[in-house]
HTML snippet that shows the backbone in 3Dmol.js (N, CA, C, O; Angstrom):
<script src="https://3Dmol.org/build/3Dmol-min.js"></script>
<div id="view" style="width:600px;height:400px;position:relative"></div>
<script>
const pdb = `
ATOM      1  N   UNK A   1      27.490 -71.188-106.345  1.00  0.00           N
ATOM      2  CA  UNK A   1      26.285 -71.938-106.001  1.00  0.00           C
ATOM      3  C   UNK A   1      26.126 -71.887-104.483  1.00  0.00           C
ATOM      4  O   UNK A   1      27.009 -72.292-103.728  1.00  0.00           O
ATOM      5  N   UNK A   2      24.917 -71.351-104.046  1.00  0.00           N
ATOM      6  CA  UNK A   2      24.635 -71.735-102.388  1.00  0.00           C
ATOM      7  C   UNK A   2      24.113 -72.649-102.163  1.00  0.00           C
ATOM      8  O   UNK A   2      23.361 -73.158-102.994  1.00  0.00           O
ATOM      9  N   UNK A   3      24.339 -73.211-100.893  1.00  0.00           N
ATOM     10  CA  UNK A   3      23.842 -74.956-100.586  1.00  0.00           C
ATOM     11  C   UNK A   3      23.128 -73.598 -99.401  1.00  0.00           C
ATOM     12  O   UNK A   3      23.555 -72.485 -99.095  1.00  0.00           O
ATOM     13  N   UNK A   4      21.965 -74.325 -99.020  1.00  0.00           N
ATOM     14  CA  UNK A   4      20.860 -73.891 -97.700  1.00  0.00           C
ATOM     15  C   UNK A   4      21.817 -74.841 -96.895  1.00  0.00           C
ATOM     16  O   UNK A   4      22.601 -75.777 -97.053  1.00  0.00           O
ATOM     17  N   UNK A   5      21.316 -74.092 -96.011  1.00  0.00           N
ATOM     18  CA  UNK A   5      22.063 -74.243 -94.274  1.00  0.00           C
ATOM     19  C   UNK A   5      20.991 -74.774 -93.748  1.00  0.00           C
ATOM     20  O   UNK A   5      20.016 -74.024 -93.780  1.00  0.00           O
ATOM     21  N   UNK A   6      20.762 -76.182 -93.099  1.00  0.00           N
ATOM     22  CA  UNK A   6      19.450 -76.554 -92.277  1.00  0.00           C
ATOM     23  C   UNK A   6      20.285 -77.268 -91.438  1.00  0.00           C
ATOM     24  O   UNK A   6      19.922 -78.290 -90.856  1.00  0.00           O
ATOM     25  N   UNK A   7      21.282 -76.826 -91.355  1.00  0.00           N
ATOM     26  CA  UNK A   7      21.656 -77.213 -90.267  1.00  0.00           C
ATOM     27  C   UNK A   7      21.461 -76.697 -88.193  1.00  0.00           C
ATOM     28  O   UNK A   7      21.496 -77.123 -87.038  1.00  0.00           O
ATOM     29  N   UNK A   8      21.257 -75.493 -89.076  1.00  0.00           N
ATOM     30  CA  UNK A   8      20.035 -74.995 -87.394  1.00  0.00           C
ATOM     31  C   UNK A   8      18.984 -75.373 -87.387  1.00  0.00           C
ATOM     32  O   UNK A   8      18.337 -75.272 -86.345  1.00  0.00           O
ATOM     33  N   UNK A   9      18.476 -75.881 -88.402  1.00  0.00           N
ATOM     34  CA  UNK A   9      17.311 -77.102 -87.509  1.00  0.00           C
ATOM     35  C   UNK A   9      17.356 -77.911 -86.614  1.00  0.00           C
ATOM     36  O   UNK A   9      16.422 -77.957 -85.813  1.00  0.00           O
ATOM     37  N   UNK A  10      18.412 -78.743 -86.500  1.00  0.00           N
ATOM     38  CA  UNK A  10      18.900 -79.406 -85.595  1.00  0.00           C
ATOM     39  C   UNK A  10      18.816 -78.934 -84.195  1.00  0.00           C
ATOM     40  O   UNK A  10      18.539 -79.742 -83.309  1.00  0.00           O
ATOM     41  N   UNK A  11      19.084 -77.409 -83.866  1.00  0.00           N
ATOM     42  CA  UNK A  11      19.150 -76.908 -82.586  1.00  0.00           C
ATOM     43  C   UNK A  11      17.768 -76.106 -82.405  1.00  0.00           C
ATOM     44  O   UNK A  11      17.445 -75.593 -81.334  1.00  0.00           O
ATOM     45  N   UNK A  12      17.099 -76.062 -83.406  1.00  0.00           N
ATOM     46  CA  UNK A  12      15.524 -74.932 -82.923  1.00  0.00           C
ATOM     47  C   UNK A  12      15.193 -75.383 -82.066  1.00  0.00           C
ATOM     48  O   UNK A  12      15.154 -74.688 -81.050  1.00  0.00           O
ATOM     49  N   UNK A  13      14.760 -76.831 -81.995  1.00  0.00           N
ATOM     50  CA  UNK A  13      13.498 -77.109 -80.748  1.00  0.00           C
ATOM     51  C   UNK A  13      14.448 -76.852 -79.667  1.00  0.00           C
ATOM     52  O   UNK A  13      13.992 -76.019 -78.884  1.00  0.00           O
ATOM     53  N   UNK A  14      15.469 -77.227 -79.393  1.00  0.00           N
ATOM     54  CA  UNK A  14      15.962 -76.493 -77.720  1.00  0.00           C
ATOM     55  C   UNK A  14      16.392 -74.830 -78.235  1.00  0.00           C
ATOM     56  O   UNK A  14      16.613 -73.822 -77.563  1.00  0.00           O
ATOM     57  N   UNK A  15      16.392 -74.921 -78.811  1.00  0.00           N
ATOM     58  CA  UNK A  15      16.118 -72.767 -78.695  1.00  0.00           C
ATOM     59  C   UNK A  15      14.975 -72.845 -78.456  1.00  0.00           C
ATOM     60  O   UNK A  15      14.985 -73.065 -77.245  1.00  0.00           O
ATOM     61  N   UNK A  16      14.047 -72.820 -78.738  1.00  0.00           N
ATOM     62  CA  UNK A  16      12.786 -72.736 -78.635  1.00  0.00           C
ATOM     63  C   UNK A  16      12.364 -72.810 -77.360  1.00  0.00           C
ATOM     64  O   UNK A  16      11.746 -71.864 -76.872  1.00  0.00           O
ATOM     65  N   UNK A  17      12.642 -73.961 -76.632  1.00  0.00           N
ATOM     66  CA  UNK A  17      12.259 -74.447 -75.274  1.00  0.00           C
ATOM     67  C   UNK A  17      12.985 -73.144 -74.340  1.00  0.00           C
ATOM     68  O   UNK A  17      12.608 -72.699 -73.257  1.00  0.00           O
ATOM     69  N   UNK A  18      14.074 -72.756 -75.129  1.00  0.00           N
ATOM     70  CA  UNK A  18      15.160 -72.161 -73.892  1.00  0.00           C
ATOM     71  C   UNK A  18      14.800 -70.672 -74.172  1.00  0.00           C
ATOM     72  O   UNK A  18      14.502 -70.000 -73.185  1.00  0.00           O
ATOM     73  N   UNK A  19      14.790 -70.027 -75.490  1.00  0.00           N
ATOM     74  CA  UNK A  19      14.191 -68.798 -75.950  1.00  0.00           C
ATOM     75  C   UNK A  19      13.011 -68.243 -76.393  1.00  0.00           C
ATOM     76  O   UNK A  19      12.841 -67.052 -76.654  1.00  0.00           O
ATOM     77  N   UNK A  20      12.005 -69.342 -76.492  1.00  0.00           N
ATOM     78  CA  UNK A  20      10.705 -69.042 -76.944  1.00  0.00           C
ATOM     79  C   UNK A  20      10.819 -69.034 -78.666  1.00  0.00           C
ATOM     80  O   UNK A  20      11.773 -69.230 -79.418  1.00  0.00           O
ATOM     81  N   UNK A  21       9.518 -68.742 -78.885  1.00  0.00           N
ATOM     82  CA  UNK A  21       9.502 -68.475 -80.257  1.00  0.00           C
ATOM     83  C   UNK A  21      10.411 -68.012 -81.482  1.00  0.00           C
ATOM     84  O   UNK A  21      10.991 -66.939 -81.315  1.00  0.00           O
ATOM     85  N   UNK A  22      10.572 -68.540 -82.443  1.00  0.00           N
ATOM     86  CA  UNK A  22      11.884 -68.357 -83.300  1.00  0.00           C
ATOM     87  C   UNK A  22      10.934 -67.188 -83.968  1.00  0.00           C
ATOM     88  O   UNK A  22      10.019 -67.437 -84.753  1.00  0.00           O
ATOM     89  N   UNK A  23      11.310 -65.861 -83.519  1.00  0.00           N
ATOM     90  CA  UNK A  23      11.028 -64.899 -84.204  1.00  0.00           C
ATOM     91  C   UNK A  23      11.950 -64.534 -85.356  1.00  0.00           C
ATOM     92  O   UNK A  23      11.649 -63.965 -86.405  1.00  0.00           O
ATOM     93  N   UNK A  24      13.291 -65.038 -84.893  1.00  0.00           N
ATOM     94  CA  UNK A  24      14.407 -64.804 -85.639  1.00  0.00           C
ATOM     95  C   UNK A  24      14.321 -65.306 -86.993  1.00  0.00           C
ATOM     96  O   UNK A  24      14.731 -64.768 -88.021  1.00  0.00           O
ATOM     97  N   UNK A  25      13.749 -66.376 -86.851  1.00  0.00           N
ATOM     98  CA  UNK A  25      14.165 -67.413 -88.450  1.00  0.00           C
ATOM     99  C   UNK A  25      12.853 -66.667 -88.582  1.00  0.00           C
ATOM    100  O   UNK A  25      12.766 -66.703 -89.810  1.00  0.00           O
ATOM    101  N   UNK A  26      12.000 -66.153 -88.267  1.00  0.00           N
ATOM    102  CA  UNK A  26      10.846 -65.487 -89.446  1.00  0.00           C
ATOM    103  C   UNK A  26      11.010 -64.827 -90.772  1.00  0.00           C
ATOM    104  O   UNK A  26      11.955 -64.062 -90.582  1.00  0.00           O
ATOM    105  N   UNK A  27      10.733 -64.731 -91.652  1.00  0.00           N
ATOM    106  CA  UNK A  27      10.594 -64.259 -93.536  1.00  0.00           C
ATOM    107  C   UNK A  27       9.446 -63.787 -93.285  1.00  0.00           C
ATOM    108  O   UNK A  27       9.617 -62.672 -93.777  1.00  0.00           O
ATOM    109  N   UNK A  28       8.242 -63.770 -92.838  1.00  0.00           N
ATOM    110  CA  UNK A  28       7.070 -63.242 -93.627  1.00  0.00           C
ATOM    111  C   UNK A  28       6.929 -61.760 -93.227  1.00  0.00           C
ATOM    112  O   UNK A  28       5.786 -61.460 -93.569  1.00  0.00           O
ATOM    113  N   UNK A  29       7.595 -60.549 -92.603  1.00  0.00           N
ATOM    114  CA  UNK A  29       7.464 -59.372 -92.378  1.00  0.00           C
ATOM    115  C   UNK A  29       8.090 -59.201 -93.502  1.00  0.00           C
ATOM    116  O   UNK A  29       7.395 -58.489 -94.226  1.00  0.00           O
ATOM    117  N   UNK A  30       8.957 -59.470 -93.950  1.00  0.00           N
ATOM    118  CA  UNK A  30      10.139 -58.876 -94.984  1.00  0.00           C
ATOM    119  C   UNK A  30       9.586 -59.554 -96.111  1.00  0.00           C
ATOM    120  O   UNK A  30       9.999 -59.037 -97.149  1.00  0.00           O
ATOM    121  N   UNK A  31       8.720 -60.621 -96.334  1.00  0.00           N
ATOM    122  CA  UNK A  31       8.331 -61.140 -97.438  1.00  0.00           C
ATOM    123  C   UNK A  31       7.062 -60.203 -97.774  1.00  0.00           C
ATOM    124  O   UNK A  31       6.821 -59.673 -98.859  1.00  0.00           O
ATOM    125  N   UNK A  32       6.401 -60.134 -96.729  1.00  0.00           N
ATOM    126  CA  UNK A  32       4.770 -58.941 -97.678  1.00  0.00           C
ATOM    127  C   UNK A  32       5.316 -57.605 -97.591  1.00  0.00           C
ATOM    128  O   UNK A  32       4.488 -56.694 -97.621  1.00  0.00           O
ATOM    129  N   UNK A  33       6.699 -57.259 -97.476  1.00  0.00           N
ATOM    130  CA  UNK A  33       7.237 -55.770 -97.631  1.00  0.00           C
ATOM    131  C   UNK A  33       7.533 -55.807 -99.053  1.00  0.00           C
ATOM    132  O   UNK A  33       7.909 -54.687 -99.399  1.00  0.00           O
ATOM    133  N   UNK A  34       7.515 -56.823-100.250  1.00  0.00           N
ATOM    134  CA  UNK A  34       7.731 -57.123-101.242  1.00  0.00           C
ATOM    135  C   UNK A  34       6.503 -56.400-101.585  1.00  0.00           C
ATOM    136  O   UNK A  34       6.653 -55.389-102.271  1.00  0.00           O
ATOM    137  N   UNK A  35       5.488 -56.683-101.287  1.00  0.00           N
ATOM    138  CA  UNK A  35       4.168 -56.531-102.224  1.00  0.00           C
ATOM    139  C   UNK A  35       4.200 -55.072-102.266  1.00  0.00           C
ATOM    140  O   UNK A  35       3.824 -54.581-103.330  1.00  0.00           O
ATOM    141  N   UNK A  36       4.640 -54.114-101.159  1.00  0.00           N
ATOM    142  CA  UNK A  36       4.955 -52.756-101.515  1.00  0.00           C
ATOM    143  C   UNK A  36       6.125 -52.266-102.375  1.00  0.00           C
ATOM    144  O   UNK A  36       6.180 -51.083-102.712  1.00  0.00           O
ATOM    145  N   UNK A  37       6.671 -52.783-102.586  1.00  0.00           N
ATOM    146  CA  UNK A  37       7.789 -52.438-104.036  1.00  0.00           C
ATOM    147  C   UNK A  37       7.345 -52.650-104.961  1.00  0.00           C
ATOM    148  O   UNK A  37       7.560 -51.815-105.839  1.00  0.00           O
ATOM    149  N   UNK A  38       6.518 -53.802-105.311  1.00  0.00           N
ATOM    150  CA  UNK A  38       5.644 -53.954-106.350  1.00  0.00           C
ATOM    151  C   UNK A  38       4.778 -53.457-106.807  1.00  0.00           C
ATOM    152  O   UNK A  38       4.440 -53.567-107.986  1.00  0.00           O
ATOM    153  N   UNK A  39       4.145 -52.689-105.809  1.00  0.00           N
ATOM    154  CA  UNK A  39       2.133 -51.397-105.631  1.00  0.00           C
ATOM    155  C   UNK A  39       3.862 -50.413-106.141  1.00  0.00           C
ATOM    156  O   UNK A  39       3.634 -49.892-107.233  1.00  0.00           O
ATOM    157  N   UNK A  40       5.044 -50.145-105.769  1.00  0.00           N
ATOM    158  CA  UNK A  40       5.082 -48.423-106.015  1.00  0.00           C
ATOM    159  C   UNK A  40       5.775 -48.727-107.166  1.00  0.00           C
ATOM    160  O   UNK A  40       6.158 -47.686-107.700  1.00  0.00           O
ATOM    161  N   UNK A  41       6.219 -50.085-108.001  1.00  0.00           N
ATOM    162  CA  UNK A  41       6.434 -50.002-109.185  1.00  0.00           C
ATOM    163  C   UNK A  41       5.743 -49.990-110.442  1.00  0.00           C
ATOM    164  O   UNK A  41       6.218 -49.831-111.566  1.00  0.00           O
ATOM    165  N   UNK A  42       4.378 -50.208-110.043  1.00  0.00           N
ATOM    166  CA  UNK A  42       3.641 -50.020-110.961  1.00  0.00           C
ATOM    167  C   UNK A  42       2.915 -48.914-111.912  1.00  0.00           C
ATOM    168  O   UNK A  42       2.293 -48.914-112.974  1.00  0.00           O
ATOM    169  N   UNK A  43       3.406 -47.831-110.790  1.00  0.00           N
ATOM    170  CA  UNK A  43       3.823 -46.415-111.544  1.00  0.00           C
ATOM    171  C   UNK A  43       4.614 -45.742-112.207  1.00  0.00           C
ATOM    172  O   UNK A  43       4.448 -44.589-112.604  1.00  0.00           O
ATOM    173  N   UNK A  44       5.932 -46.742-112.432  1.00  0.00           N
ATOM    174  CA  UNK A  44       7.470 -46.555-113.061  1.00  0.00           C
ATOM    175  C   UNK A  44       7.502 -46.503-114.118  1.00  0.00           C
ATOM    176  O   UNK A  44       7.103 -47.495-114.727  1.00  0.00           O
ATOM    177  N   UNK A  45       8.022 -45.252-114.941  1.00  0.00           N
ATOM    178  CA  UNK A  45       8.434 -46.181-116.650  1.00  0.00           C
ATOM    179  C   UNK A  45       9.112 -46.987-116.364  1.00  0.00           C
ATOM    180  O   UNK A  45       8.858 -47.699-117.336  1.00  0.00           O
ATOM    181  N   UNK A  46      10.114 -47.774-115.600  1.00  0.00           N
ATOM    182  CA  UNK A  46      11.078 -48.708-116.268  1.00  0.00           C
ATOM    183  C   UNK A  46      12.304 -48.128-116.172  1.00  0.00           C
ATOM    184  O   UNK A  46      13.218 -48.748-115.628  1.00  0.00           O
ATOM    185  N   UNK A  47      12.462 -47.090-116.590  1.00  0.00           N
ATOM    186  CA  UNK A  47      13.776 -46.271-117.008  1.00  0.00           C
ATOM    187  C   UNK A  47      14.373 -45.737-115.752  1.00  0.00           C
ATOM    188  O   UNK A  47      15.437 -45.191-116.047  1.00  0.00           O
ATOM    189  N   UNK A  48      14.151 -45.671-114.566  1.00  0.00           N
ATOM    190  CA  UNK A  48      14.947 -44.928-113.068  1.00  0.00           C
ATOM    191  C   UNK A  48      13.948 -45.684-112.112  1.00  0.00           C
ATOM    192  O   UNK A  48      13.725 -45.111-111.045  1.00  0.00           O
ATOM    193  N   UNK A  49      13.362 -46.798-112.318  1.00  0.00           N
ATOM    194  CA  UNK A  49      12.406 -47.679-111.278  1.00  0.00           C
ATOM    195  C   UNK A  49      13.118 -47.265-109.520  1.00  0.00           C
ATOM    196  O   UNK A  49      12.259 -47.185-108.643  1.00  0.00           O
ATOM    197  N   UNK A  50      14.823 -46.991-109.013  1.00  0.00           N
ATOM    198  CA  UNK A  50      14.813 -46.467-107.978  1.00  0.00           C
ATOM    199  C   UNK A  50      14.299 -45.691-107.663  1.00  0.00           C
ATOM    200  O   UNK A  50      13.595 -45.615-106.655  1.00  0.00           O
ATOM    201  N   UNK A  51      14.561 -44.750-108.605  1.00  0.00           N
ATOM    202  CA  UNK A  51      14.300 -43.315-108.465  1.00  0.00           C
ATOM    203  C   UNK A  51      12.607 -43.063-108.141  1.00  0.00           C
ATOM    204  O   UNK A  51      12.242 -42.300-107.247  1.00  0.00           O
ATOM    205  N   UNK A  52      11.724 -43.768-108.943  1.00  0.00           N
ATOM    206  CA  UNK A  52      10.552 -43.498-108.833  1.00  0.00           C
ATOM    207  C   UNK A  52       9.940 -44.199-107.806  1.00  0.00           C
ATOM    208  O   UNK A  52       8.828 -43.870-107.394  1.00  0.00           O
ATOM    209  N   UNK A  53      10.898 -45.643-107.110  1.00  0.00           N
ATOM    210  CA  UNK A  53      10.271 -45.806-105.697  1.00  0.00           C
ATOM    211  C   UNK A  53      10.803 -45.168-104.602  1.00  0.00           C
ATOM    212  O   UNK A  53      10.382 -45.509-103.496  1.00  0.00           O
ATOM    213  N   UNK A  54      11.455 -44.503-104.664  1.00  0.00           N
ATOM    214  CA  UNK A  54      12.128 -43.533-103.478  1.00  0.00           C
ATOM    215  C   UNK A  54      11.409 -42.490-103.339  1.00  0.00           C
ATOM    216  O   UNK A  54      11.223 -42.137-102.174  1.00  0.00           O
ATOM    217  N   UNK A  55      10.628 -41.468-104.702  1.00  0.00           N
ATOM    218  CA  UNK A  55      10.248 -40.682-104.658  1.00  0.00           C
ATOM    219  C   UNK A  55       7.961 -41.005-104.275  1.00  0.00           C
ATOM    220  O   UNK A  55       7.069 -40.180-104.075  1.00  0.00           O
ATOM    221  N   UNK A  56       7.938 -42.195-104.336  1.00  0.00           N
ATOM    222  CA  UNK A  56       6.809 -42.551-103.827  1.00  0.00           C
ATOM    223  C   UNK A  56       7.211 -42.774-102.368  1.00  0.00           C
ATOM    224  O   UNK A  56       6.433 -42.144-101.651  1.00  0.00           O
ATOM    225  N   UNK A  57       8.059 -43.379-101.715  1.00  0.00           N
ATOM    226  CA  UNK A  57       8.021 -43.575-100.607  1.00  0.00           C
ATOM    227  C   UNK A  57       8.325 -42.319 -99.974  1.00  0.00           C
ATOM    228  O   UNK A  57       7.609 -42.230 -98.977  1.00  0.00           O
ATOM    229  N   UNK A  58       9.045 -41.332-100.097  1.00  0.00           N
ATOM    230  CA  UNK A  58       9.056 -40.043 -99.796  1.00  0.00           C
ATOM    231  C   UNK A  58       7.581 -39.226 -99.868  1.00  0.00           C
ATOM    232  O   UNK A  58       7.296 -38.205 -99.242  1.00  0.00           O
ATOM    233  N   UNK A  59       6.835 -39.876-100.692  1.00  0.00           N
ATOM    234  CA  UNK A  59       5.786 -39.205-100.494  1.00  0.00           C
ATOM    235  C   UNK A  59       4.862 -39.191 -99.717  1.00  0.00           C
ATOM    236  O   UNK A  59       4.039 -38.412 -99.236  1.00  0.00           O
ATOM    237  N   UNK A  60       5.239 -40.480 -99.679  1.00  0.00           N
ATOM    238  CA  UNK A  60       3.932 -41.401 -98.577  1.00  0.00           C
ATOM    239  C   UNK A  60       4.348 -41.024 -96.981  1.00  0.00           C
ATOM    240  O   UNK A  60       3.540 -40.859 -96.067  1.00  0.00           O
ATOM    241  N   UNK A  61       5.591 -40.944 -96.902  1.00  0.00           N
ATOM    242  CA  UNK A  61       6.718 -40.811 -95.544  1.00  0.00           C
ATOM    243  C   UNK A  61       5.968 -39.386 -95.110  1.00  0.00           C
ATOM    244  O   UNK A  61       5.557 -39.047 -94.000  1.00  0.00           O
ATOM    245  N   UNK A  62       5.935 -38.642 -96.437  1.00  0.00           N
ATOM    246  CA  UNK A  62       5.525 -37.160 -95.988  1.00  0.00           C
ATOM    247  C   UNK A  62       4.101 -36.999 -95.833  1.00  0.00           C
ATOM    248  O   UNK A  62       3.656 -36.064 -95.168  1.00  0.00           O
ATOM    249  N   UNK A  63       3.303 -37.898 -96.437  1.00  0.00           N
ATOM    250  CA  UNK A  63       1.980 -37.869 -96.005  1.00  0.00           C
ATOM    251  C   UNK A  63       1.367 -38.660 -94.923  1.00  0.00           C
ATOM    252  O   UNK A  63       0.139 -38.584 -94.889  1.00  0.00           O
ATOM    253  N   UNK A  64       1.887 -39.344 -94.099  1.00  0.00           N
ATOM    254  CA  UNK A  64       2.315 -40.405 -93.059  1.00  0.00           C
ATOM    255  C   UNK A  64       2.777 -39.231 -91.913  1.00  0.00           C
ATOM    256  O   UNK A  64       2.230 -39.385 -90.821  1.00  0.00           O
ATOM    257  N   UNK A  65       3.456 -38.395 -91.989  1.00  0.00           N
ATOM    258  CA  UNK A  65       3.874 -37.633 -91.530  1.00  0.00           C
ATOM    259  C   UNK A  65       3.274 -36.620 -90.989  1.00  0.00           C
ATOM    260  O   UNK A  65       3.479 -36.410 -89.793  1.00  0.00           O
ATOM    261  N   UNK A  66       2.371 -35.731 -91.756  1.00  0.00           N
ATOM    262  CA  UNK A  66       1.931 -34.628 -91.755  1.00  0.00           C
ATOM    263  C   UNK A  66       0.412 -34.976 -91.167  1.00  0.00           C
ATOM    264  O   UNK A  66      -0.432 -34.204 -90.710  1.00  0.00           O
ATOM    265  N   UNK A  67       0.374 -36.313 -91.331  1.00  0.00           N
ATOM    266  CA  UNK A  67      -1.279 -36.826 -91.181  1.00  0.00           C
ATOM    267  C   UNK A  67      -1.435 -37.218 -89.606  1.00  0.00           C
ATOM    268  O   UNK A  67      -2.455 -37.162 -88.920  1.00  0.00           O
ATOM    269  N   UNK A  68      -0.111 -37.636 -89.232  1.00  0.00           N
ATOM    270  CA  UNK A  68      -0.470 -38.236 -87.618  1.00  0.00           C
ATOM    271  C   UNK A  68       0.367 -36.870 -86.979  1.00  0.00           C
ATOM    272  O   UNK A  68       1.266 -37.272 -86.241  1.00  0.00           O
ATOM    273  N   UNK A  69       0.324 -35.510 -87.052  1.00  0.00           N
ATOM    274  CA  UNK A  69       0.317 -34.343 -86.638  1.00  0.00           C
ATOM    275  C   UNK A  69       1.874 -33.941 -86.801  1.00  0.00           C
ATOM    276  O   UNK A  69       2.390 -33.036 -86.146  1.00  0.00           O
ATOM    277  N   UNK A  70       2.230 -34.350 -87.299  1.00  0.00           N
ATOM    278  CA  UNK A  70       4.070 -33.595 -87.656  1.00  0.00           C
ATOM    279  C   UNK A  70       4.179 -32.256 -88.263  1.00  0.00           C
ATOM    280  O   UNK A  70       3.361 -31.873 -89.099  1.00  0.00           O
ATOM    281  N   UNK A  71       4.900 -31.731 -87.972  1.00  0.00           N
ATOM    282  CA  UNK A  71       5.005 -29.736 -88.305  1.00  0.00           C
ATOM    283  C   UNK A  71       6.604 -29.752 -88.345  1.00  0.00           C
ATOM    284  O   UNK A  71       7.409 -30.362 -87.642  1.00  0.00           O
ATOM    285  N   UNK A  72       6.790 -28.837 -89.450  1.00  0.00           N
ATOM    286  CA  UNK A  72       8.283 -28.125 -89.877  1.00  0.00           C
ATOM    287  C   UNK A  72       8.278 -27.279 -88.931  1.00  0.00           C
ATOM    288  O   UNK A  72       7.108 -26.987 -88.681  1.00  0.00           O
ATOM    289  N   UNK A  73       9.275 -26.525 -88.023  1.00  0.00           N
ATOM    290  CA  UNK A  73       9.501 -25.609 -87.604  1.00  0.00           C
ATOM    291  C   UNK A  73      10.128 -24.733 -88.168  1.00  0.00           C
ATOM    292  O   UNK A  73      11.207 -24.795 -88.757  1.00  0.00           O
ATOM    293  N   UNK A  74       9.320 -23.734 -87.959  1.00  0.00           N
ATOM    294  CA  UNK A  74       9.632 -22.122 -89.392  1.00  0.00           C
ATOM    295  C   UNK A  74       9.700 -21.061 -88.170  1.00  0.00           C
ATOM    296  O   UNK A  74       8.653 -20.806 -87.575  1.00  0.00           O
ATOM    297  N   UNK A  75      11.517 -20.125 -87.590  1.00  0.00           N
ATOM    298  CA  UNK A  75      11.900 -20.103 -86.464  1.00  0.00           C
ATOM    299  C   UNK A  75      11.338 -18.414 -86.784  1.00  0.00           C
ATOM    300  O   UNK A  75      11.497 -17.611 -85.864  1.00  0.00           O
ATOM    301  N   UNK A  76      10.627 -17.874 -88.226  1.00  0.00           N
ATOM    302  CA  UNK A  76      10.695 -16.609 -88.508  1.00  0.00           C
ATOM    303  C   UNK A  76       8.827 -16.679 -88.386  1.00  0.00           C
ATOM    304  O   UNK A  76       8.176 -15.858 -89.033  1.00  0.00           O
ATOM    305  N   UNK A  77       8.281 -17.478 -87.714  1.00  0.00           N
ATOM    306  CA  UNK A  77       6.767 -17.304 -87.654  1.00  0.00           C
ATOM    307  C   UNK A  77       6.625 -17.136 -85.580  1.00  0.00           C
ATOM    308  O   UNK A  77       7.140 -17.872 -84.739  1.00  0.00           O
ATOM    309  N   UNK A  78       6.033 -16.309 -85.437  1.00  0.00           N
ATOM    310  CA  UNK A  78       6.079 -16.386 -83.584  1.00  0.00           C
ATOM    311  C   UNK A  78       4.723 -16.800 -82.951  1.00  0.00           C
ATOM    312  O   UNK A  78       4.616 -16.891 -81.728  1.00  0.00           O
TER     313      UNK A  78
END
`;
const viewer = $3Dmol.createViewer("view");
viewer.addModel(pdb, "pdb");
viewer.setStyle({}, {cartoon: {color: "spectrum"}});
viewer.zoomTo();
viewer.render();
</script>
């Protein structure tokens, strides 16, 4: 069983004062990165769901890629 830790609550507001903004304790970048596992599972049978989000994100990586000007170097073309 985990018990939550709020016990750094206690110290935020002087972090805060002394470090600025608690970017650290932030969740919501990593929380709407959820909603993209979810868009590339909805193409999955079920049966290798890794497999088929790895191979969407590979796709996208490569079309992400090729789109903001990226090139293979092919050392037999001059």
């Amino acid at each position: 069983i985990s018990k939550p830790k709020f016990h750094f609550l206690v110290h935020l507001p002087a972090y805060i004062r002394h470090f600025g903004p608690a970017i650290v304790f932030s969740t919501e970048r990593y929380e709407s990165f959820n909603h993209v596992f979810r868009l590339s599972c909805i193409h999955s049978n079920r049966q290798a769901p890794s497999r088929d989000t790895c191979r969407i994100f590979s796709h996208q990586d490569t079309v992400k890629y090729i789109a903001t000007g990226g090139y293979w170097y092919d050392p037999t073309v001059k």
